[in-house]
Residue, then its C-alpha position, 0 to 999 in steps of 0.5 A: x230577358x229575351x221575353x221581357x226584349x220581345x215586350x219591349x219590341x211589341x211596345x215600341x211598334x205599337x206606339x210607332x202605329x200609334x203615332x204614325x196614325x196620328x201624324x196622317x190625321x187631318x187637322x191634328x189628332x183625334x186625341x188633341x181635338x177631343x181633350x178641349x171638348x167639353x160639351x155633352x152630346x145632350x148640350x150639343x144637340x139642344x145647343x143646335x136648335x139656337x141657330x137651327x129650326x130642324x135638328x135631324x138625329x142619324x141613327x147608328x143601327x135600327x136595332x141599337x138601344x142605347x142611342x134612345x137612351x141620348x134621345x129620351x135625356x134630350x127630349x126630358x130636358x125641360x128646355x126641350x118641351x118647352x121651346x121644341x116639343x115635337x119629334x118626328x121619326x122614320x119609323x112607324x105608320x103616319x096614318x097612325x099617328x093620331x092614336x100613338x098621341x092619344x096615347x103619348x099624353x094619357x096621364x090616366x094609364x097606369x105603368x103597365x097599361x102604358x107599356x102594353x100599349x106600346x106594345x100594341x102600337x108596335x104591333x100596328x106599326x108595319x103588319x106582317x112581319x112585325x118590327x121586332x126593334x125593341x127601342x120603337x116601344x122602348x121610346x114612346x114609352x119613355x116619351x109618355x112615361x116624361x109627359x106625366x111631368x108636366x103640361x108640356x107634352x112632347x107629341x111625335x109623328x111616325x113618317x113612314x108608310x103604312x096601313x091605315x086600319x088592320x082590321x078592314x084591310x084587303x090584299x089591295x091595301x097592302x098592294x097599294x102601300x108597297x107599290x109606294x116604296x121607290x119614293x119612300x124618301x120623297x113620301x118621308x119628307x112630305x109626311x114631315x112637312x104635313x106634320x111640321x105645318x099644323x105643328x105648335x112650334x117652329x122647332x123639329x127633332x127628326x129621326x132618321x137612319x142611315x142614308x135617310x139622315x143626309x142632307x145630300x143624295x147619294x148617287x140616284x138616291x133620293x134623300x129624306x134628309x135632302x129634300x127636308x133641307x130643301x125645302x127650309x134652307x139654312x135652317x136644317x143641321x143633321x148630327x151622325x150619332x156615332x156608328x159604323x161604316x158599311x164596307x164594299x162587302x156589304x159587312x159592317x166595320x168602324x168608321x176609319x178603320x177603327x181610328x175614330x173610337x178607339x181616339x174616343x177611348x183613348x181620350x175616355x170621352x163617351x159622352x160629348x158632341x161637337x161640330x164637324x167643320x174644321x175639326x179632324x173628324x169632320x176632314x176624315x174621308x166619308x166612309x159611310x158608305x161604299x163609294x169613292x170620292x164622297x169627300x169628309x165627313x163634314x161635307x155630309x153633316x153638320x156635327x157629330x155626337x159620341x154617346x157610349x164605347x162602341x163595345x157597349x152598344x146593344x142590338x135588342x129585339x122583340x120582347x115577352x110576350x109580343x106575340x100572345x094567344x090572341x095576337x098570333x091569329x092576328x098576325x097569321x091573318x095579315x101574313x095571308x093577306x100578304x100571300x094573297x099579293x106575293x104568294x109567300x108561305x104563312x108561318x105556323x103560330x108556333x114559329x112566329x112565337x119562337x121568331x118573335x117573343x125570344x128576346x135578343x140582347x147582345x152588345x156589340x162586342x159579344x156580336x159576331x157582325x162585329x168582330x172585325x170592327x172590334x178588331x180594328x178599333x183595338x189595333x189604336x187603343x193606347x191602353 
């Protein structure tokens, strides 16, 4: 009897927690705001670009997967290549760009051509080190794997810095790129607008991460996404997919202290997107980013979309074989003309095939970084 008291007590206190937390949302409860959307974070995001010419993505985390699989079903859309066509993205080399289409509408690759080529397209993306995110292959693989459709090919145009030919580049060359670094925003929203004015539509599906995302800066920083939505005012929306909040400790934890997906959970919403203003998440306290005063979420995005229970996000790095025999000395030929510019140590072939042909894949929930946003967003759930 005690025992079955004591379950009682537990469960009462938890629905007090429960109810206390709503009762301090702004605008009603998460919950009750969720039960009336219906719309899927596809239909939002493609929704948006009949009132809007540029739709910039937020990305939750470079590394997470899934949030590809949400892009690749909104550029499959048939509407999406025909009225839009075109996707921009932080990362990977601008002055690759040509290549990477060339290769995005090749019908005559086979499957596993294609996937090689990614591979190779990944390798070229940076230098030494090597971007190990997987999902940078995974999706232009998936953007050429949806060209074989039909004529309407969709192109993409990589923003970021980069070398234009590895295989004639100096130590001056990698000087002169990372001497460009302290305006890499600027440079972002200057490679965009290059791309966007010899573009064939009005319409551009951007993605950026992070801060890089906002159409406001932060402080002295200067923002990819502000400067975009200076230079076409009215005409820019930007969409958070759901993440995490950075902490004043500089580690990872739920947004609202887990509120937010727990609320998606309770709802059994994983799969929806809705705009922010007036809504009650769009009047919760930004807390992106550690800094005071930043005012809700609706006042740094014009919506949001929920793709997936945050315990299933997938952190997923490198692959098999990216580093075979002949790229290795590639590799370790680029990390020396790195050293001839910081002195830095060039790793062995063997460490740099143990660094990046093991394949890391682990969900959010079996990942110690995250253990406390797992912690936080269980305190809320009503089951």
């Amino acid at each position: 009897m005690e025992d079955f008291n004591m379950k009682i007590l537990y469960a009462l206190i938890l629905s007090m927690s429960v109810i206390i937390a709503n009762a301090q949302e702004p605008g009603g409860t998460y919950e009750d705001f969720l039960a009336s959307q219906n719309l899927s974070a596809k239909e939002y995001i493609l929704n948006l670009f009949k009132k809007y010419d540029i739709v910039i993505l937020c990305e939750r985390d470079h590394r997470e997967l899934t949030q590809y699989d949400l892009i690749l079903e909104v550029i499959s859309d048939e509407r999406f290549r025909a009225e839009v066509g075109n996707v921009y993205t932080e990362i990977g080399n601008f002055q690759r760009n040509n290549f990477l289409n060339e290769y995005l509408c090749n019908d005559a690759l086979s499957d596993i051509s294609a996937k090689r080529k990614a591979l190779e397209i990944q390798r070229d993306s940076y230098g030494a080190g090597l971007w190990e995110k997987s999902n940078y292959a995974y999706f232009i693989y998936g953007v050429w794997d949806i060209n074989k459709v039909d004529d309407n090919d969709v192109n993409v145009y990589n923003l970021d810095i980069g070398i234009r030919d590895w295989a004639t580049a100096t130590a001056e060359d990698i000087r002169e790129r990372d001497s460009l670094m302290p305006q890499r925003d600027s440079i972002l929203a200057d490679n965009f607008l290059r791309a966007y004015n010899v573009s064939s539509t009005e319409k551009a599906l951007v993605i950026m991460n992070f801060r890089h995302a906002f159409v406001k800066d932060i402080g002295k920083s200067a923002n990819a996404g502000r400067y975009i939505a200076e230079l076409f005012p009215g005409k820019v929306a930007n969409v958070m997919i759901s993440g995490t909040s950075l902490s004043y400790d500089m580690s990872l934890t739920a947004i609202a202290q887990g509120r937010w997906d727990a609320s998606f959970m309770n709802a059994g919403k994983e799969n929806v997107g809705f705009d922010l203003a007036g809504s009650p998440f769009g009047q919760t306290r930004f807390d992106m980013i550690p800094l005071p005063d930043c005012g809700n979420y609706e006042d740094w995005f014009t919506g949001m979309v929920y793709y997936g229970y945050f315990p299933d996000y997938r952190i997923v790095c490198n692959f098999k074989n990216f580093l075979n025999r002949r790229f290795a000395k590639e590799l370790i030929r680029r990390y020396r003309l790195e050293a001839e510019v910081y002195d830095n140590p060039v790793p062995t072939e063997k460490e740099l095939k143990a660094r990046y042909n093991t394949i890391i894949d682990r969900r959010y929930s079996d990942e110690a970084m995250f253990v406390e946003s797992m912690r936080q967003i269980k305190k809320y759930l009503m089951y």
